[in-house]
C-alpha positions in Angstrom: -34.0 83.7 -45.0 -37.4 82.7 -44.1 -39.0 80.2 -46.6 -42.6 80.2 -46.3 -44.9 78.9 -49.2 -47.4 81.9 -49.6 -45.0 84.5 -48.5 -42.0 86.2 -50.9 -39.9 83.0 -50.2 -40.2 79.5 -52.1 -39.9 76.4 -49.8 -37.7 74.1 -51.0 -39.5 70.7 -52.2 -37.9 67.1 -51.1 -39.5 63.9 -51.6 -39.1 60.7 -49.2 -40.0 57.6 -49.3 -40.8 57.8 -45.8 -42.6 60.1 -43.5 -42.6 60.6 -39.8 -45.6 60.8 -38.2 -47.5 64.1 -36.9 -48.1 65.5 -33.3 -49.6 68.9 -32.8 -47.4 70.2 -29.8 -48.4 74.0 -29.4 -45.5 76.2 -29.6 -43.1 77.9 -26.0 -44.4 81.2 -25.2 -41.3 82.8 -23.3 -38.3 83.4 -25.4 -34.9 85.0 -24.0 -33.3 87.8 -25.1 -30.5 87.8 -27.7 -31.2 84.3 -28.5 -33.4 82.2 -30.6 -36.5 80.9 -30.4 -38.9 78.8 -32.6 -42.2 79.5 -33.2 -44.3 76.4 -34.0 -47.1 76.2 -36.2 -48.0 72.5 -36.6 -51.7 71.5 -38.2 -51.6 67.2 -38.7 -53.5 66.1 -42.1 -55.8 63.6 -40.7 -55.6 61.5 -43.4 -52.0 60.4 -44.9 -52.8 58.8 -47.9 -54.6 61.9 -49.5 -52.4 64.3 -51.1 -52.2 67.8 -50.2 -50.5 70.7 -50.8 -50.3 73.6 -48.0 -49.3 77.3 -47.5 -48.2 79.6 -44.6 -49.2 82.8 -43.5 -47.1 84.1 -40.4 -48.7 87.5 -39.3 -47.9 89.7 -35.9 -49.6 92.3 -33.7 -46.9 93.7 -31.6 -47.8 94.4 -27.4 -50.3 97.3 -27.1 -51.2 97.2 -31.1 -54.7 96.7 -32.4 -53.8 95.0 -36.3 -51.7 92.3 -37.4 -49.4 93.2 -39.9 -48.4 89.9 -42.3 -45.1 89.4 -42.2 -44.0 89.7 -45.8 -41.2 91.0 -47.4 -41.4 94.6 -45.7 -42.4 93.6 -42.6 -39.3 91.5 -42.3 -37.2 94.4 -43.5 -38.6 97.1 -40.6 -38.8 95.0 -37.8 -37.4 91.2 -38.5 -34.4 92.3 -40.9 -32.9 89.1 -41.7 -33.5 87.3 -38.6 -36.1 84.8 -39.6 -35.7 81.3 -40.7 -38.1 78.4 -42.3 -38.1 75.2 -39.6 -41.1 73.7 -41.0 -42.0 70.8 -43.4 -39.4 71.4 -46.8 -42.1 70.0 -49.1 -45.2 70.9 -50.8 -47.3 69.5 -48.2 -46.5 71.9 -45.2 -47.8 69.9 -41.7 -45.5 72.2 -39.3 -45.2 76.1 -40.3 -42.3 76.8 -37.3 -39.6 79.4 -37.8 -37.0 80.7 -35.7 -36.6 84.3 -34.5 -32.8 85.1 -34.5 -31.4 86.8 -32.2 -34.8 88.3 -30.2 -35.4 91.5 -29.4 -37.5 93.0 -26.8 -39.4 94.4 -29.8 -40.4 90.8 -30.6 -42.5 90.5 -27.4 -46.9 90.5 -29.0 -48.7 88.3 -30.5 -47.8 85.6 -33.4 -50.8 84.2 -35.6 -49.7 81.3 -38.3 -52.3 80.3 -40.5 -52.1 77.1 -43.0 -54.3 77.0 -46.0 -54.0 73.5 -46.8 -55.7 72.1 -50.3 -56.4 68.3 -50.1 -56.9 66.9 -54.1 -59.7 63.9 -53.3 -61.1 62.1 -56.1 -64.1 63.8 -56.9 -62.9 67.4 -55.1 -60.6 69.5 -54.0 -61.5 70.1 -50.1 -59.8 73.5 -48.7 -59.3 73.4 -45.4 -58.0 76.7 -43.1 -56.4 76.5 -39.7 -55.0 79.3 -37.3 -52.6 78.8 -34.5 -51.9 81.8 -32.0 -48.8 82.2 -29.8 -48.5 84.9 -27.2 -44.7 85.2 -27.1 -43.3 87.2 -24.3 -39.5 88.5 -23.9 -37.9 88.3 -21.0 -33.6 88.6 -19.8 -33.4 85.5 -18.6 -35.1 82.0 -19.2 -36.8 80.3 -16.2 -35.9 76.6 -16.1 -39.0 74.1 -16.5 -39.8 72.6 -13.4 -39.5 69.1 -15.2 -36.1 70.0 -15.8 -35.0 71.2 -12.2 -36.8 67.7 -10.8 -34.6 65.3 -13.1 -31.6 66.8 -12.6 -32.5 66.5 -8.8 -33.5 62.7 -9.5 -30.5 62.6 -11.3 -27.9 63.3 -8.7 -30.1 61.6 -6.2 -29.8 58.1 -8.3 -26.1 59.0 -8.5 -25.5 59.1 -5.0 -27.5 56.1 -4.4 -25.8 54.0 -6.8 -22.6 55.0 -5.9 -23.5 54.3 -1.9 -25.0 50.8 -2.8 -22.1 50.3 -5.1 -19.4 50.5 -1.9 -22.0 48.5 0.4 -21.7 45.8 -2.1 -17.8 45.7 -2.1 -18.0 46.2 1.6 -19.9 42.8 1.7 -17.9 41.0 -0.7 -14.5 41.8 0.2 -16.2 40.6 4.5 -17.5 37.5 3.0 -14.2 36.9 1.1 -12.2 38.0 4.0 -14.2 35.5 6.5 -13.6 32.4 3.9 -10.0 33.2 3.8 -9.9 33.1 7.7 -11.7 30.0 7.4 -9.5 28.1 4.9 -6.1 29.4 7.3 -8.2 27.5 10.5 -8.5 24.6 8.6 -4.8 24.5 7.2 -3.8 25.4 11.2 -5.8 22.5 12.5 -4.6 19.6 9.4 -1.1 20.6 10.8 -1.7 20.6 14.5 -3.4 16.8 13.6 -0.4 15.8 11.3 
């Protein structure tokens, strides 16, 4: 089930002593059918030491529609069923909003708006502070591969090949040069006899 802090679903609240810093990486656009794919929603507090505490608003505007519709507790029951699930930050202080679409339909294909309503508690204030995020998600039967991917799997094998032909030039080399020094040593023995 989807656990989102302003929606029908509590997010779960963990403490660390540590935290990982914060990139805001904006979310894939092309998901495949029948599998899943994350949405990401990720708004960095600029500064770390001030607490905070955060909600998330997912809301979607299918393709052709006029209105987002908030994806509450209805919404997920006519067109999302049980196919959502919370990815984001599992505290109080919600930095990345992401959650995964189950199993997506064509149906899914429109557009995605996550907004975080993020209250930061400063000394003399409380500072309120609202950002949206978009993602125009399209559906599609199969998934392209990123060119990135297609050139370092070419790389890849390339290096292989290389290695592996440098590899035997090497042992072609040594096992000459040993094979030469071996000769050499048998002339000597051959000419210590001849002189004995």
């Amino acid at each position: 089930t989807l656990a989102v802090a302003s929606m029908w679903f509590p997010v779960p609240v963990v403490t660390s002593p540590c935290h990982g810093g914060c990139a805001e990486v904006d979310s894939r656009t092309q998901a495949v059918a029948g599998e899943r794919f994350l949405l990401g929603c990720i708004s960095c507090k600029r500064r770390e030491e001030v607490s905070a505490r955060a909600t998330v608003d997912w809301h979607f505007k299918p393709l052709g529609e006029e209105e987002f519709s908030h994806i509450d507790e209805f919404y997920i029951w006519r067109d999302f069923s049980s196919r959502l699930e919370w990815h984001g930050t599992q505290s109080s202080d919600i930095q990345m909003g992401a959650i995964y679409i189950h199993n997506v339909t064509y149906n899914d294909t429109g557009t995605y708006r996550c907004t975080i309503h993020r209250t930061l508690f400063l000394s003399q204030y409380d500072e309120h502070v609202t950002v949206e995020k978009e993602v125009e998600l399209s559906v599609v039967a199969v998934g392209k591969r990123a060119c990135a991917s297609v050139i370092s799997k070419i790389m890849m094998y390339v290096l292989i090949v290389v290695l592996q032909l440098w590899l035997i030039v090497i042992l072609v080399l040594c096992y000459k040069k040993t094979s030469e020094e071996y000769d050499a040593r048998e002339a000597r023995k051959a000419l210590k006899a001849q002189a004995g």
